[in-house]
Steps between C-alpha positions, in 0.01 A plus 500: 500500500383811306569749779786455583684828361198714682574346801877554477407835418260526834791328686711725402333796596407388849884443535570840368263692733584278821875602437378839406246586798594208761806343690532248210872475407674455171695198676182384574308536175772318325509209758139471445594526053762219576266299735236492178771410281598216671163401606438499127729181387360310819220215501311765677433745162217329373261524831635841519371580186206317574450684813495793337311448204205372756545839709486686214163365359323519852639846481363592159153259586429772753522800244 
């Protein structure tokens, strides 16, 4: 997948500003890192990634 550093980038950001500007903890945010992590070596990554590959062209279909 081709976007995948943008939307780590994106990611990232909406992390930083909900920990910034919300009630979003650093515990939190790294439960959620770890969570991904793990998710990552399941059976589960490639729907995930196909999940949001197909999100991400309805998203950019509508622009």
């Amino acid at each position: 997948m081709m976007i995948s550093l943008p939307l780590v980038v994106i990611l990232g950001a909406v992390v930083y500003v909900l920990i910034r500007h919300t009630s979003l903890k650093l515990l939190h945010a790294a439960v959620c890192v770890l969570f991904g992590f793990y998710l990552a070596s399941t059976v589960a990554a490639p729907e995930m990634r196909r999940l949001v590959s197909i999100v991400i062209r309805t998203i950019g279909g509508l622009f």
